[in-house]
Chimera marker file (.cmm) of the C-alpha trace (Angstrom):
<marker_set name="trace">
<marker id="1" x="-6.654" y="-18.218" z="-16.827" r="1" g="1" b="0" radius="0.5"/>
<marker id="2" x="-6.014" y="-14.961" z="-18.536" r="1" g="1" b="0" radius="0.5"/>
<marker id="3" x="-4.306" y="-11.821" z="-17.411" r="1" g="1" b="0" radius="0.5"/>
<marker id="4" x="-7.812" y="-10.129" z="-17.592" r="1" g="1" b="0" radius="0.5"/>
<marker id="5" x="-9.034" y="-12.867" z="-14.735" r="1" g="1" b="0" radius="0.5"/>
<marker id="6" x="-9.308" y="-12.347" z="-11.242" r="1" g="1" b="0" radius="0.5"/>
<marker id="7" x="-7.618" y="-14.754" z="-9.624" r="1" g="1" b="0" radius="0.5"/>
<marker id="8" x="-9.064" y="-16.293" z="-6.708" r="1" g="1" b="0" radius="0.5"/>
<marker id="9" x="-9.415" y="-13.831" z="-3.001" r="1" g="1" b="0" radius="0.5"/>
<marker id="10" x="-8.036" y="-11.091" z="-5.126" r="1" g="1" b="0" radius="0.5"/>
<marker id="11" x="-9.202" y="-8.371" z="-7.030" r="1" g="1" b="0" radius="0.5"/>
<marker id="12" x="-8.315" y="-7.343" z="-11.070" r="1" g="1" b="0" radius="0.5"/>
<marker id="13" x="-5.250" y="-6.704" z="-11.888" r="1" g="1" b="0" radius="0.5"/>
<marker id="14" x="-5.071" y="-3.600" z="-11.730" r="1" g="1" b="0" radius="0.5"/>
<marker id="15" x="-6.439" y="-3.802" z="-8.390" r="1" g="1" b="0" radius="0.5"/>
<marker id="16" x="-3.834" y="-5.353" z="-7.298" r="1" g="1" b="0" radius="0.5"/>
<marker id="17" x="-0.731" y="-3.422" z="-9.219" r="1" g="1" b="0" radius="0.5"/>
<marker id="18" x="-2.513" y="-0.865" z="-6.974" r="1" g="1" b="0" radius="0.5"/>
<marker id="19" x="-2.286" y="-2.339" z="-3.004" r="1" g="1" b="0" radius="0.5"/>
<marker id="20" x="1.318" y="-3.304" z="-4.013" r="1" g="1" b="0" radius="0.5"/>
<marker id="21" x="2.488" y="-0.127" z="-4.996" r="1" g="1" b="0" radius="0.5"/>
<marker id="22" x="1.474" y="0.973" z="-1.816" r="1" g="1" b="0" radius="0.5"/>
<marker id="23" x="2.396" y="-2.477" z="-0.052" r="1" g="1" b="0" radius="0.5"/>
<marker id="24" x="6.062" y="-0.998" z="-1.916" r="1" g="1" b="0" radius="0.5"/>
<marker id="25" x="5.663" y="2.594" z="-0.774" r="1" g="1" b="0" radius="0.5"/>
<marker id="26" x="4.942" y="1.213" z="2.962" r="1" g="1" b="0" radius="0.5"/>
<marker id="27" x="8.082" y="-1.049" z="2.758" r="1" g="1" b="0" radius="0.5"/>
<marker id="28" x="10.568" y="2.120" z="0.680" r="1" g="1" b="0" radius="0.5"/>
<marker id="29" x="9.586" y="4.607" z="3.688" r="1" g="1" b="0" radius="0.5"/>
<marker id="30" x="10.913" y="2.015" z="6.390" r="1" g="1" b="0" radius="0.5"/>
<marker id="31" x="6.688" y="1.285" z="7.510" r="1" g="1" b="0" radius="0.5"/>
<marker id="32" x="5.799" y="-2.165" z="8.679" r="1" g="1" b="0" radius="0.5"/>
<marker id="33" x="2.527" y="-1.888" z="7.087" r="1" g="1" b="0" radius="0.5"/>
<marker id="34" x="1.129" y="-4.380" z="4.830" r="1" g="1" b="0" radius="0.5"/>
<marker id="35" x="-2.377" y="-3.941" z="3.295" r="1" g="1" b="0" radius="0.5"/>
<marker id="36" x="-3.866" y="-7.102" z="2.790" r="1" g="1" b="0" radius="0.5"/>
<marker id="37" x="-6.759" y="-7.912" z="0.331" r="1" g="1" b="0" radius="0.5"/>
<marker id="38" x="-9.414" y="-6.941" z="3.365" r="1" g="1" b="0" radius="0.5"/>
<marker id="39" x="-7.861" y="-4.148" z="4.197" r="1" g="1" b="0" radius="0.5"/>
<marker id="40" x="-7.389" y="-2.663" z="0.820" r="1" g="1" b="0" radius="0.5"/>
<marker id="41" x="-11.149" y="-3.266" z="0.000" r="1" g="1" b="0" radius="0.5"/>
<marker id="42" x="-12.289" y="-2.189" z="3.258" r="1" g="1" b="0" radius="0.5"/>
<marker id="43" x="-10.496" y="0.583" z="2.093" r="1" g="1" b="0" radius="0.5"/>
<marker id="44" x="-12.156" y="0.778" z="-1.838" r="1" g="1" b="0" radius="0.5"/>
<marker id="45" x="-15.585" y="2.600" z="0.113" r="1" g="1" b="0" radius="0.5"/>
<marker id="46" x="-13.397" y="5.825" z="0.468" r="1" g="1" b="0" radius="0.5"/>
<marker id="47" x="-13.088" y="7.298" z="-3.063" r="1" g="1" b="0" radius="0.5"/>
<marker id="48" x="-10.303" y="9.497" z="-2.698" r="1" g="1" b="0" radius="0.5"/>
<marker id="49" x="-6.610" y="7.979" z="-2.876" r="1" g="1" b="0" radius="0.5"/>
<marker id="50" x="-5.355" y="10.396" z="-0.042" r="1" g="1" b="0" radius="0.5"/>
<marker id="51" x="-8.292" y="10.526" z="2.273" r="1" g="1" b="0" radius="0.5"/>
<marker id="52" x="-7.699" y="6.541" z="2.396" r="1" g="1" b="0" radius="0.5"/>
<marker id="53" x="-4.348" y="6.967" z="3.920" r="1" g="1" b="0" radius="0.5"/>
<marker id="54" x="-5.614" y="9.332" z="6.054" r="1" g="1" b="0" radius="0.5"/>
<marker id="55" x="-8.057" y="7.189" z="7.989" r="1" g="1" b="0" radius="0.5"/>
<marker id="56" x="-6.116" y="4.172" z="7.809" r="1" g="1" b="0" radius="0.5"/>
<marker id="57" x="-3.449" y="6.795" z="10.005" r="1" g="1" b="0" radius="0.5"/>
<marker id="58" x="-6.733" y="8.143" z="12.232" r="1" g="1" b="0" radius="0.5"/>
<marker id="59" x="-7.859" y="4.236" z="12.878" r="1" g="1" b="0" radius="0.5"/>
<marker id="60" x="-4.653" y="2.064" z="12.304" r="1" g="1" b="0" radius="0.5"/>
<marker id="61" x="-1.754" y="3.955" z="12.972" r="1" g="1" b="0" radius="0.5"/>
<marker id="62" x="-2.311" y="7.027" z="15.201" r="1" g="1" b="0" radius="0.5"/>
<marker id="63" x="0.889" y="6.910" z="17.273" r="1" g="1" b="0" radius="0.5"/>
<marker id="64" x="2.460" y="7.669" z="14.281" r="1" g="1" b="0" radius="0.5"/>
<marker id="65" x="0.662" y="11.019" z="14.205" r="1" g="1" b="0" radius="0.5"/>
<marker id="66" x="2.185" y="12.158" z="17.346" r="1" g="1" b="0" radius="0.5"/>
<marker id="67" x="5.303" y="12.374" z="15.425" r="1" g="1" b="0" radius="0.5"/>
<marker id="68" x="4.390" y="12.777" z="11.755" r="1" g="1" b="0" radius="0.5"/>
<marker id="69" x="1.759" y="15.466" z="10.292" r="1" g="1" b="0" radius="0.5"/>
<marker id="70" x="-0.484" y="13.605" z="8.810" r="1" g="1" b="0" radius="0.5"/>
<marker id="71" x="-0.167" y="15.167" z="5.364" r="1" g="1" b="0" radius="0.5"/>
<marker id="72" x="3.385" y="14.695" z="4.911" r="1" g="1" b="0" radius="0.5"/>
<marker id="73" x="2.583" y="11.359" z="5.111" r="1" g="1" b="0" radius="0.5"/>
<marker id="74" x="0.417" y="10.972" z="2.986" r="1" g="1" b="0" radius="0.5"/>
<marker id="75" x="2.241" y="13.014" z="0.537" r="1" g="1" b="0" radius="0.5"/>
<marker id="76" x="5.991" y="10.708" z="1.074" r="1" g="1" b="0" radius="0.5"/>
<marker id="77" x="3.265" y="7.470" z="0.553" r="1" g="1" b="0" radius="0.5"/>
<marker id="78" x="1.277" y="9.314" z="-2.576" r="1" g="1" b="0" radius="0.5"/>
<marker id="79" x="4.697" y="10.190" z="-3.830" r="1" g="1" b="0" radius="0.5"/>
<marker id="80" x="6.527" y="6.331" z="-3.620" r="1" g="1" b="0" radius="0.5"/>
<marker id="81" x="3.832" y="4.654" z="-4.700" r="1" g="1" b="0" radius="0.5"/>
<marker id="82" x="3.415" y="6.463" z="-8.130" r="1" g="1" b="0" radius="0.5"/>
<marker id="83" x="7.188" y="6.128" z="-8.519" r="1" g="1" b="0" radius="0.5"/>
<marker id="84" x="6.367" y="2.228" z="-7.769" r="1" g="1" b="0" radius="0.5"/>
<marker id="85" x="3.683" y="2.698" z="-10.437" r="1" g="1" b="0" radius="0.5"/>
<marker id="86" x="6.067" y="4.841" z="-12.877" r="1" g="1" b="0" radius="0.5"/>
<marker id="87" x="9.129" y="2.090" z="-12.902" r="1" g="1" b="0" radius="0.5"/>
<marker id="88" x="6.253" y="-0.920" z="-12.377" r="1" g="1" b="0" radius="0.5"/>
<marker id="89" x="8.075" y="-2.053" z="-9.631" r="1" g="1" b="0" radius="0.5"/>
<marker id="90" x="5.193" y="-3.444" z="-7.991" r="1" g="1" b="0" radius="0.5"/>
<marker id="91" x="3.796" y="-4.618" z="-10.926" r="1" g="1" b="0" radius="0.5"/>
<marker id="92" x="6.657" y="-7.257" z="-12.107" r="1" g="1" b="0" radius="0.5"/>
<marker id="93" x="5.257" y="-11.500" z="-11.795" r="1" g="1" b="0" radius="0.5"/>
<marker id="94" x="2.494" y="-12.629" z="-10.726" r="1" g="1" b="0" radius="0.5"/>
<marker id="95" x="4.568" y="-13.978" z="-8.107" r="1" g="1" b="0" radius="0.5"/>
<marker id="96" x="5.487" y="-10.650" z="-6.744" r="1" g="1" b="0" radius="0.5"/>
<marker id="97" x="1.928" y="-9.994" z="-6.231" r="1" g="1" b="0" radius="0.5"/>
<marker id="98" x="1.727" y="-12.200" z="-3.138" r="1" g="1" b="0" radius="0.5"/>
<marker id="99" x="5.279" y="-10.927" z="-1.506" r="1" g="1" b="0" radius="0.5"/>
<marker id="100" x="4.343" y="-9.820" z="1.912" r="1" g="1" b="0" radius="0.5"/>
<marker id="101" x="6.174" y="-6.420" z="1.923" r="1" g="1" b="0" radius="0.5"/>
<marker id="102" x="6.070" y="-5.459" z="5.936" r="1" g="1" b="0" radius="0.5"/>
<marker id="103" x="7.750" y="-9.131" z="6.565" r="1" g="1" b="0" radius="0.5"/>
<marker id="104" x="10.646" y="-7.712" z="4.068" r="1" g="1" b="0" radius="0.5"/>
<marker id="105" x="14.014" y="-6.025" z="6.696" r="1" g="1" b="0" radius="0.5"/>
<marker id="106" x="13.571" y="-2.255" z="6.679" r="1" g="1" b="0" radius="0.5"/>
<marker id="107" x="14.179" y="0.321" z="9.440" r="1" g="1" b="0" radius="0.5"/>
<marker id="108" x="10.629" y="0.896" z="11.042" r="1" g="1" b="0" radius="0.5"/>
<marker id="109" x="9.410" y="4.208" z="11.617" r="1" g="1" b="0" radius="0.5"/>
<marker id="110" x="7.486" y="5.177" z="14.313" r="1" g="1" b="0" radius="0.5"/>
<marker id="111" x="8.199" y="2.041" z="16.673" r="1" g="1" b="0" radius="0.5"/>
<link id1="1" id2="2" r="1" g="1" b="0" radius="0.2"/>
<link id1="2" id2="3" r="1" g="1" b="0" radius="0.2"/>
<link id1="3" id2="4" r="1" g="1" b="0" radius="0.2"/>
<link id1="4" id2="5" r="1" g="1" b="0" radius="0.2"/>
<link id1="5" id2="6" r="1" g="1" b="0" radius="0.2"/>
<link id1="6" id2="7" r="1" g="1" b="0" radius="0.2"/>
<link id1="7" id2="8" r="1" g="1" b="0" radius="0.2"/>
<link id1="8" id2="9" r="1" g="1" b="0" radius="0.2"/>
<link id1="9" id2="10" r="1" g="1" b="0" radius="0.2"/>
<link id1="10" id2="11" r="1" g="1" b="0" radius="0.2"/>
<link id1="11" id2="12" r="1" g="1" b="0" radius="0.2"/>
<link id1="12" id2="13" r="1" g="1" b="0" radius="0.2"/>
<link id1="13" id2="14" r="1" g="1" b="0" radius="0.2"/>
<link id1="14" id2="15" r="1" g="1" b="0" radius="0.2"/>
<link id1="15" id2="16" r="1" g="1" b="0" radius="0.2"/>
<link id1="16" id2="17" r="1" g="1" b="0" radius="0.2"/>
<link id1="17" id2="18" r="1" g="1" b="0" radius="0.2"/>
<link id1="18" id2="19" r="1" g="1" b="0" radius="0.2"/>
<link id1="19" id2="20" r="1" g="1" b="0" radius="0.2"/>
<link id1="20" id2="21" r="1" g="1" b="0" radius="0.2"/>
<link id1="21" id2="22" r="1" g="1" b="0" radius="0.2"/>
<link id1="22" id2="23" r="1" g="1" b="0" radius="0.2"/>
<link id1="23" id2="24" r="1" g="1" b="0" radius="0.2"/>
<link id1="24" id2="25" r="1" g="1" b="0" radius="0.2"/>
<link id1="25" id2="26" r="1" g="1" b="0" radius="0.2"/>
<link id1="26" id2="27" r="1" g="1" b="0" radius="0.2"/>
<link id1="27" id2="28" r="1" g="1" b="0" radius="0.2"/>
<link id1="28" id2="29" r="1" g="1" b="0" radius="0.2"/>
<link id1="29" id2="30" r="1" g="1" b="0" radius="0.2"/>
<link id1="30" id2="31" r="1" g="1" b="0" radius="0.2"/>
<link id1="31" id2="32" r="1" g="1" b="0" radius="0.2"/>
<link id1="32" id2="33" r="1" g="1" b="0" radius="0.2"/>
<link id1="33" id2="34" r="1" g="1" b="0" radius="0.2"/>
<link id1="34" id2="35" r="1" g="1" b="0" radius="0.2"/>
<link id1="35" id2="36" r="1" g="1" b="0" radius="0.2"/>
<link id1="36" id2="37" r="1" g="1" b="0" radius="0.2"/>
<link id1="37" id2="38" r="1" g="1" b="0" radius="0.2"/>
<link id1="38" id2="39" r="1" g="1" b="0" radius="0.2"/>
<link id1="39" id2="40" r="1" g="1" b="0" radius="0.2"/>
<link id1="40" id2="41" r="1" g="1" b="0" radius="0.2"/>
<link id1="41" id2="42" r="1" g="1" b="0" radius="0.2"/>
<link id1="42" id2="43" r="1" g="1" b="0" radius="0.2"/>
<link id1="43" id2="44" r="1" g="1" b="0" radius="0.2"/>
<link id1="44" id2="45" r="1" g="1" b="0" radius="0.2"/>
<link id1="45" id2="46" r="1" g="1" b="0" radius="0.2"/>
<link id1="46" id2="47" r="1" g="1" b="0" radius="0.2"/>
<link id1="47" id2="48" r="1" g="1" b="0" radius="0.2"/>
<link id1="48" id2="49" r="1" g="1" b="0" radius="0.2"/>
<link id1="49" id2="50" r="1" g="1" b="0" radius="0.2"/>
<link id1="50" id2="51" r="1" g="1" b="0" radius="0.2"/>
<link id1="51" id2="52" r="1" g="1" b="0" radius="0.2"/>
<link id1="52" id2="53" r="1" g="1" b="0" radius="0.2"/>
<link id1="53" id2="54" r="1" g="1" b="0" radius="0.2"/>
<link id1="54" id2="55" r="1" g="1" b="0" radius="0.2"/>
<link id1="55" id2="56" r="1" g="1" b="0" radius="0.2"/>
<link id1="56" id2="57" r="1" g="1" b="0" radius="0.2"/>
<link id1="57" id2="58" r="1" g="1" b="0" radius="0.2"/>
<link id1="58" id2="59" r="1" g="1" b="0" radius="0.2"/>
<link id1="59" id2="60" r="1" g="1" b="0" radius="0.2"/>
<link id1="60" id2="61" r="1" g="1" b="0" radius="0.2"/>
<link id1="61" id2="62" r="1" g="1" b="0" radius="0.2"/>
<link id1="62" id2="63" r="1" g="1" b="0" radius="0.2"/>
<link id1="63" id2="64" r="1" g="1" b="0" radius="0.2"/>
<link id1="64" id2="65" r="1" g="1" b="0" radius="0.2"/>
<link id1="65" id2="66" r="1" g="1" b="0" radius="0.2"/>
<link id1="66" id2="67" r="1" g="1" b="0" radius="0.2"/>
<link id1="67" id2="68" r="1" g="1" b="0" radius="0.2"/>
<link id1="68" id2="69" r="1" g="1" b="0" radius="0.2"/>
<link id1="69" id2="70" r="1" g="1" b="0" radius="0.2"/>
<link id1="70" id2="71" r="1" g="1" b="0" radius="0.2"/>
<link id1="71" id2="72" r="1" g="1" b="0" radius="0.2"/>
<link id1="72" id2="73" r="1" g="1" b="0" radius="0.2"/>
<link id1="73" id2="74" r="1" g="1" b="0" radius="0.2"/>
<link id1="74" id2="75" r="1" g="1" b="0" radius="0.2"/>
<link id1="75" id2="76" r="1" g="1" b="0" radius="0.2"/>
<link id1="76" id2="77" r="1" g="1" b="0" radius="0.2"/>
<link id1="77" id2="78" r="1" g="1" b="0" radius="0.2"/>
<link id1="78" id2="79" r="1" g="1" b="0" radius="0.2"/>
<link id1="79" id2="80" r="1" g="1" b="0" radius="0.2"/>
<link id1="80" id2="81" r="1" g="1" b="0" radius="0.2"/>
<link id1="81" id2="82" r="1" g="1" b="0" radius="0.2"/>
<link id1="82" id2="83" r="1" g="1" b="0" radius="0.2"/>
<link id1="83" id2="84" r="1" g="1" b="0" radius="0.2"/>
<link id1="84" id2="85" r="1" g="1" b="0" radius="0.2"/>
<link id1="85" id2="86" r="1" g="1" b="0" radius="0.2"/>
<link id1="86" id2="87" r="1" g="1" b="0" radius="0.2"/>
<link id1="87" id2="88" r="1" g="1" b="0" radius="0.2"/>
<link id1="88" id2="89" r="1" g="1" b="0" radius="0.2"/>
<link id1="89" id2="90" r="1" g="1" b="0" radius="0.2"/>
<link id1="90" id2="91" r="1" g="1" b="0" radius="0.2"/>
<link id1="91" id2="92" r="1" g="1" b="0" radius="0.2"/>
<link id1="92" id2="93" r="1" g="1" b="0" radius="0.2"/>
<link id1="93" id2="94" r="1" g="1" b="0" radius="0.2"/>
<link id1="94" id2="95" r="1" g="1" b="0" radius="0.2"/>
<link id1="95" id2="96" r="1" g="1" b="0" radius="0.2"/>
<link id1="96" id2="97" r="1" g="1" b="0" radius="0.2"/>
<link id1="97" id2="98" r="1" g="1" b="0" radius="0.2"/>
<link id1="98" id2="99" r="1" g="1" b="0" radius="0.2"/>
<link id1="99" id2="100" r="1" g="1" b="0" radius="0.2"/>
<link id1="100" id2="101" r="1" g="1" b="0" radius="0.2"/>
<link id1="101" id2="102" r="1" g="1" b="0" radius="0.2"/>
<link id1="102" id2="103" r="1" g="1" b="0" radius="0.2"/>
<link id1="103" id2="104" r="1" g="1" b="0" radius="0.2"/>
<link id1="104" id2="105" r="1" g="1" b="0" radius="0.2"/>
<link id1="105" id2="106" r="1" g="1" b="0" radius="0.2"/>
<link id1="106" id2="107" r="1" g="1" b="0" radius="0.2"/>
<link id1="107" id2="108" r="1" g="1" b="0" radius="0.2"/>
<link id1="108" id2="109" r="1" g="1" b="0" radius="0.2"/>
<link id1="109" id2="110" r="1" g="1" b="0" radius="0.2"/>
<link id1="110" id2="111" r="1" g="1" b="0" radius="0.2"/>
</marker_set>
């Protein structure tokens, strides 16, 4: 199979480079979120980047909005994912595609 090849119940490549920079951004800001494959293309029908964070907030993670404006947020996750992108942390073996990043130890936020 070649790097260009999807692999089976996942996306391109650079699909998925993508949900684990954010899976990495979720897990460097201490939140136990993890964006599976059916999330992150439930996700795909919202074309903007930031207005994707903001419903997944709005529908997944609202209590967090009592405490958090919802644009600072998204800015610290915007922010730590493109410095995921920047030092391709996220987007080392193929093995580190599948690492589960909320089951990783980090202070949660928001609990």
């Amino acid at each position: 199979m070649s790097n260009a090849t999807s692999l089976q119940g996942f996306g391109s490549d650079a699909e998925e480079i993508e949900r684990n920079a954010y899976n990495a951004a979720f897990h460097a800001l201490g939140l136990r979120w993890y964006w599976d494959t059916d999330t992150y293309n439930e996700l795909q029908s919202i074309s903007d980047a930031r207005e994707r964070v903001r419903i997944y907030l709005r529908t997944r993670q609202t209590h967090l909005l009592a405490a958090y404006d919802a644009d600072f947020l998204i800015n610290a996750i915007e922010t730590k994912k493109a410095d995921c992108r920047q030092t391709e942390d996220c987007s080392g073996p193929v093995a580190s595609r599948y690492f589960n990043w909320a089951e990783a130890r980090a202070g949660e936020v928001g609990a």
